[in-house]
C-alpha positions as a Markdown table, in Angstrom:
| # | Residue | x | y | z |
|---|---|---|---|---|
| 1 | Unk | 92.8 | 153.1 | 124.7 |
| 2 | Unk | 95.6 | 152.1 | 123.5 |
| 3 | Unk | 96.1 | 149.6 | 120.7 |
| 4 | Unk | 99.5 | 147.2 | 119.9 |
| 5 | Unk | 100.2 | 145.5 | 116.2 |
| 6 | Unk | 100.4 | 141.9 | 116.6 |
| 7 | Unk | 104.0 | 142.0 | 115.1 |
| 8 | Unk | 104.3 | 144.6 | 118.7 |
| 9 | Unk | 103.2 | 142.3 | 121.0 |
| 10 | Unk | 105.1 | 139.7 | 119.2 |
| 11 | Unk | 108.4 | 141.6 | 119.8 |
| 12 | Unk | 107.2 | 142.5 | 123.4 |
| 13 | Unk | 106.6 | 138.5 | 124.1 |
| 14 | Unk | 110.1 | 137.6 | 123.1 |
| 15 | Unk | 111.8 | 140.4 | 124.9 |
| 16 | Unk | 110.0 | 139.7 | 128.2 |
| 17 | Unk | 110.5 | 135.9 | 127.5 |
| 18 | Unk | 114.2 | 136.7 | 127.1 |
| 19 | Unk | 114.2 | 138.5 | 130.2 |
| 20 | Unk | 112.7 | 136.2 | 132.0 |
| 21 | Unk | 114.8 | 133.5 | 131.1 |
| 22 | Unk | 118.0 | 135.5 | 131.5 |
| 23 | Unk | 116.8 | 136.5 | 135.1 |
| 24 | Unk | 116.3 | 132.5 | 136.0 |
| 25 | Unk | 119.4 | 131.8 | 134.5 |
| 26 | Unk | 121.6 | 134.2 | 136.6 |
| 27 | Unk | 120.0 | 132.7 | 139.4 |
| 28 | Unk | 121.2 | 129.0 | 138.0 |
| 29 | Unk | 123.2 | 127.6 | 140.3 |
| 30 | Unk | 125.8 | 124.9 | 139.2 |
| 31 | Unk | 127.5 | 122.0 | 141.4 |
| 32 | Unk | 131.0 | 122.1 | 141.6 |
| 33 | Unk | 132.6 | 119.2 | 139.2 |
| 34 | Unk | 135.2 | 116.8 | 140.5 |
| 35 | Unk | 137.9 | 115.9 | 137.7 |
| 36 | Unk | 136.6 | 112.1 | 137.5 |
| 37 | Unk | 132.9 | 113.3 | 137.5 |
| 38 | Unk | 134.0 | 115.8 | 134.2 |
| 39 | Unk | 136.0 | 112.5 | 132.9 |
| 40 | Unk | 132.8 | 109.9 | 133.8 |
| 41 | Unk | 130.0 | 112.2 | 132.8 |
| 42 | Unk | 130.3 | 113.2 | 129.8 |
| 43 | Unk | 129.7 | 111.8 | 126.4 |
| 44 | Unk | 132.5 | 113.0 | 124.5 |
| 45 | Unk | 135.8 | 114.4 | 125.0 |
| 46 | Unk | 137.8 | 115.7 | 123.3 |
| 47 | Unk | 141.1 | 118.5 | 122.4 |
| 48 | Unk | 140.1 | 120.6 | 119.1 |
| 49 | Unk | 140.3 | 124.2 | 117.7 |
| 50 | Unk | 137.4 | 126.5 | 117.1 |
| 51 | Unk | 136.9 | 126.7 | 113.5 |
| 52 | Unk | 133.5 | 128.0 | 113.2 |
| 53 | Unk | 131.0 | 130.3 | 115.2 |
| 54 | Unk | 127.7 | 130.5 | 114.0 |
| 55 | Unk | 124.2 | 131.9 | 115.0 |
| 56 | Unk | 120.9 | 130.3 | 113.6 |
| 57 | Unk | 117.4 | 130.7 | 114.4 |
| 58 | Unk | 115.5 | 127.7 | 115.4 |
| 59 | Unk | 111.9 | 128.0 | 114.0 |
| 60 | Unk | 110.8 | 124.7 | 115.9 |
| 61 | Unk | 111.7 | 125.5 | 119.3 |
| 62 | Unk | 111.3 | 129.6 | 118.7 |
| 63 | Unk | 115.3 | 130.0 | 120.3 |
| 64 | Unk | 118.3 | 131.2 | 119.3 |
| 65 | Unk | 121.4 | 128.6 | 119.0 |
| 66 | Unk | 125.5 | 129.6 | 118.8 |
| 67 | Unk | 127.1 | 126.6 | 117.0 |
| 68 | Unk | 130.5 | 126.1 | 117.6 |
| 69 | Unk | 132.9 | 123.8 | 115.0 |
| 70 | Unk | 136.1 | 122.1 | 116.3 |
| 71 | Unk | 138.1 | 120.4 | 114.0 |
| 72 | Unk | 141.8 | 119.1 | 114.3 |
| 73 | Unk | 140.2 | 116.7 | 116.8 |
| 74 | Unk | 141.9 | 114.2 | 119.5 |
| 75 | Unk | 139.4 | 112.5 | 121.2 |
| 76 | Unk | 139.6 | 110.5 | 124.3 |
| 77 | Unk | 135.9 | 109.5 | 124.8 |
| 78 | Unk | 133.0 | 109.0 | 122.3 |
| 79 | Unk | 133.2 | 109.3 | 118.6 |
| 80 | Unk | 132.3 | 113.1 | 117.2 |
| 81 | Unk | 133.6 | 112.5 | 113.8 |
| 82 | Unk | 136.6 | 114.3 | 111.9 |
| 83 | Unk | 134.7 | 118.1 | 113.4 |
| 84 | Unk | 132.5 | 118.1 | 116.1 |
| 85 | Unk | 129.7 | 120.8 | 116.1 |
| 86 | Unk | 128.3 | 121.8 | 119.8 |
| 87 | Unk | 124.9 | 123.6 | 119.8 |
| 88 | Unk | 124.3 | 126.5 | 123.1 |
| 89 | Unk | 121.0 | 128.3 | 123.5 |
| 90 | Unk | 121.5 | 132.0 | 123.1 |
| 91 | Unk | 122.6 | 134.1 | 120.3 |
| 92 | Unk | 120.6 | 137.2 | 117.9 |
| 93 | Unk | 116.7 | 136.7 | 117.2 |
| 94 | Unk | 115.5 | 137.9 | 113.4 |
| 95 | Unk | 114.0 | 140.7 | 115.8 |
| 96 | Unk | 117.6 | 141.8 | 116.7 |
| 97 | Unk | 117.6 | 140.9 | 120.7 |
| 98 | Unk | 120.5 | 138.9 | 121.7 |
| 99 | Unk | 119.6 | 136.3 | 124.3 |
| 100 | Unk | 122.9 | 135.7 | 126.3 |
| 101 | Unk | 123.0 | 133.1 | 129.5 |
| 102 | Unk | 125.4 | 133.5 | 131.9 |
| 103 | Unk | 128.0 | 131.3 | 132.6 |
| 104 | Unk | 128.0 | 129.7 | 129.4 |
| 105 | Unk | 131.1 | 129.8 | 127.8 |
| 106 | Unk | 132.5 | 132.3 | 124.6 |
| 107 | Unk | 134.4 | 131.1 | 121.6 |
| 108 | Unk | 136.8 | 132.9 | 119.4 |
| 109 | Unk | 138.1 | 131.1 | 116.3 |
| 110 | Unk | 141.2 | 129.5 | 116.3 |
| 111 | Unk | 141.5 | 129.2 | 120.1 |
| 112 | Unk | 142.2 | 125.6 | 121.1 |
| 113 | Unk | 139.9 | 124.1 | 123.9 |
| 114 | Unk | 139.6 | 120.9 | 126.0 |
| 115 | Unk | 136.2 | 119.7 | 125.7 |
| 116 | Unk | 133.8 | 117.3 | 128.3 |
| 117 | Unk | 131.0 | 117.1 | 126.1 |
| 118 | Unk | 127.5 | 116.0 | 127.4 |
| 119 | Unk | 123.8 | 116.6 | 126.5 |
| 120 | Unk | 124.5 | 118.5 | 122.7 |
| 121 | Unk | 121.6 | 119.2 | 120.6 |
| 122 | Unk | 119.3 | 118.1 | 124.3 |
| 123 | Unk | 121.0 | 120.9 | 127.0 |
| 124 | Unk | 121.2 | 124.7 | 127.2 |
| 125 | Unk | 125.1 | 124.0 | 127.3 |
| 126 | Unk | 126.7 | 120.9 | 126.0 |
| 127 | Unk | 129.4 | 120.8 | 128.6 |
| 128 | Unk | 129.5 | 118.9 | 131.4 |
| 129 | Unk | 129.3 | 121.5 | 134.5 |
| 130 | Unk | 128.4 | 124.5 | 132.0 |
| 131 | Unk | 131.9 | 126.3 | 132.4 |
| 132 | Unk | 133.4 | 123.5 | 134.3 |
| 133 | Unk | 133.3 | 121.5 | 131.2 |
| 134 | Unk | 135.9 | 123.5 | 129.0 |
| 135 | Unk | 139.5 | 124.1 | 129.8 |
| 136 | Unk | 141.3 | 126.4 | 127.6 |
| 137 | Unk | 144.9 | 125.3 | 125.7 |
| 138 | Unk | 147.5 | 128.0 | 125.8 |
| 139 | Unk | 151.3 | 128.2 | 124.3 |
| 140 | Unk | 153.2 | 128.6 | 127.6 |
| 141 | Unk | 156.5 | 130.7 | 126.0 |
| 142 | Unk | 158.6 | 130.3 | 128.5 |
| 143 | Unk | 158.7 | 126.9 | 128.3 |
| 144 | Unk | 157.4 | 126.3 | 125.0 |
| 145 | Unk | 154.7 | 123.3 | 125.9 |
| 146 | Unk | 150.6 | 124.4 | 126.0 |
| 147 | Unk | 149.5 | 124.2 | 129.2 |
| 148 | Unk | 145.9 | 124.3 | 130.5 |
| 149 | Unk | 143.4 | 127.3 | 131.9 |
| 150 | Unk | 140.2 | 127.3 | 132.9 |
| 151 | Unk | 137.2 | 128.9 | 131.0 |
| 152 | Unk | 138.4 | 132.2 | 132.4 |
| 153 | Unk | 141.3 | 132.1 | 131.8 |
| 154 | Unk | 143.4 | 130.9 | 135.1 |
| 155 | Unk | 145.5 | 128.4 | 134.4 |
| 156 | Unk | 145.5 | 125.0 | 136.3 |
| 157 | Unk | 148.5 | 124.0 | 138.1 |
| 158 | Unk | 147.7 | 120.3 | 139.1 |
| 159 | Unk | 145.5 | 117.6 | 139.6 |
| 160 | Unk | 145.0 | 117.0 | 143.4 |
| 161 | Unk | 142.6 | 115.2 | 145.7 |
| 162 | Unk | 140.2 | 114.9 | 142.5 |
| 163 | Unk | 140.1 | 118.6 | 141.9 |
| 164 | Unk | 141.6 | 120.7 | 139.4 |
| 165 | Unk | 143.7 | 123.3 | 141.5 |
| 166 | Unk | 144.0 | 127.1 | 140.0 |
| 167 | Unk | 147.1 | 129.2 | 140.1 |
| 168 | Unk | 146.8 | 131.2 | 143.3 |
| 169 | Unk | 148.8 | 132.1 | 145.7 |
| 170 | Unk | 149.2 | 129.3 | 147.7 |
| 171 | Unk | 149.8 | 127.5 | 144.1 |
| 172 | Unk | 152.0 | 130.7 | 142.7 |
| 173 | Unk | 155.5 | 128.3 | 142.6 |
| 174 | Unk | 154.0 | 125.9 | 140.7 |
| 175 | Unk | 153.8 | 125.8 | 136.8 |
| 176 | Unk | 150.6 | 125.3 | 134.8 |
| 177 | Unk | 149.6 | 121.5 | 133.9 |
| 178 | Unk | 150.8 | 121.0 | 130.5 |
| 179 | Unk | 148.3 | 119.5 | 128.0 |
| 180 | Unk | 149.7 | 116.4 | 128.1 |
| 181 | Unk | 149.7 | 115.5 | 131.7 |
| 182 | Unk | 146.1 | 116.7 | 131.4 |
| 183 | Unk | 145.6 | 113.9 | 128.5 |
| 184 | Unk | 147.3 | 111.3 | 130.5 |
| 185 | Unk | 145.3 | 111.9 | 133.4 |
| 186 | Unk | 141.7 | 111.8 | 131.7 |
| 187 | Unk | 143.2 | 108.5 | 129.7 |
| 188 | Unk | 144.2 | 107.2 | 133.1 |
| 189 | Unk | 140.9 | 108.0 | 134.9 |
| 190 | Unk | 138.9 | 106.6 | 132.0 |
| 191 | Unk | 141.3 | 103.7 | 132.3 |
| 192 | Unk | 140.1 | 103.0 | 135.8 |
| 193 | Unk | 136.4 | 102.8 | 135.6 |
């Protein structure tokens, strides 16, 4: 027979736990966001840059968190403060296992990110629409003005019909949405409600 240390077992209940909840989450399914329901929804938004990335253990609910900083902060919506600090389940566990959740987005310090904040310290993701709800700011150098990209990376071309349109190639004449007319719009939309 055999016989498992309770600091085994203990290991063995956070992996599986882990596993489990990685496996539900790839199976998470997430609505598509119109612009205005980014812009209406969410508590806080705001333009800053990643200053900070950091991993902590929360002892209360037995998780992993990834805190992200942003400081040099323009908001449009809601009141952060001078930084703003967004908390995301997943990150190392003092055991070593890394509990990631797809879908949620990455950070790198220094990049500069736009923001639609709703649900921090309540939600597996702060952002409104889990990806949906961070568009990433980019120097265009051709035409030396940041433009805007998605979380992955594809930059958005335009505003249209309450969606924001990717570069593709029905869109591939078309220059990416410059930060902005990406500003104006949200302060517009806000504007109207």
């Amino acid at each position: 027979m055999f016989r498992f240390s309770a600091a085994v077992l203990r290991l063995f209940f956070v992996a599986a736990c882990a596993l489990s909840f990685s496996l539900s989450a790839q199976a998470m399914s997430v609505t598509e966001m119109g612009f205005s329901d980014l812009v209406h929804q969410a508590e806080v938004i705001a333009v800053g840059t990643v200053s900070e990335v950091r991993e902590q253990w929360d002892e209360t609910r037995k998780a992993p968190l990834t805190l992200v900083t942003f400081s040099t902060l323009t908001v449009l919506k809601g009141n952060p403060g001078t930084n703003m600090t967004l908390e995301f389940l997943g990150g190392r566990t003092p055991k070593g296992l890394i509990l990631t959740i797809p879908g949620v987005p990455q950070f790198k310090v220094g990049e500069k990110t736009v923001a639609f904040s709703a649900g921090n310290h309540r939600d597996f993701c702060p952002l409104v629409g889990v990806w949906q709800g961070l568009l990433r700011v980019t120097t265009d150098p051709q035409r030396r003005i940041e433009t805007v990209s998605d979380n992955f990376h594809i930059p958005i071309v335009k505003i249209h019909e309450d969606k924001l349109l990717k570069l593709s190639p029905a869109t591939s004449e078309q220059a990416p949405l410059s930060l902005p007319a990406l500003l104006q719009a949200i302060q517009q939309e806000l504007a109207n409600s």
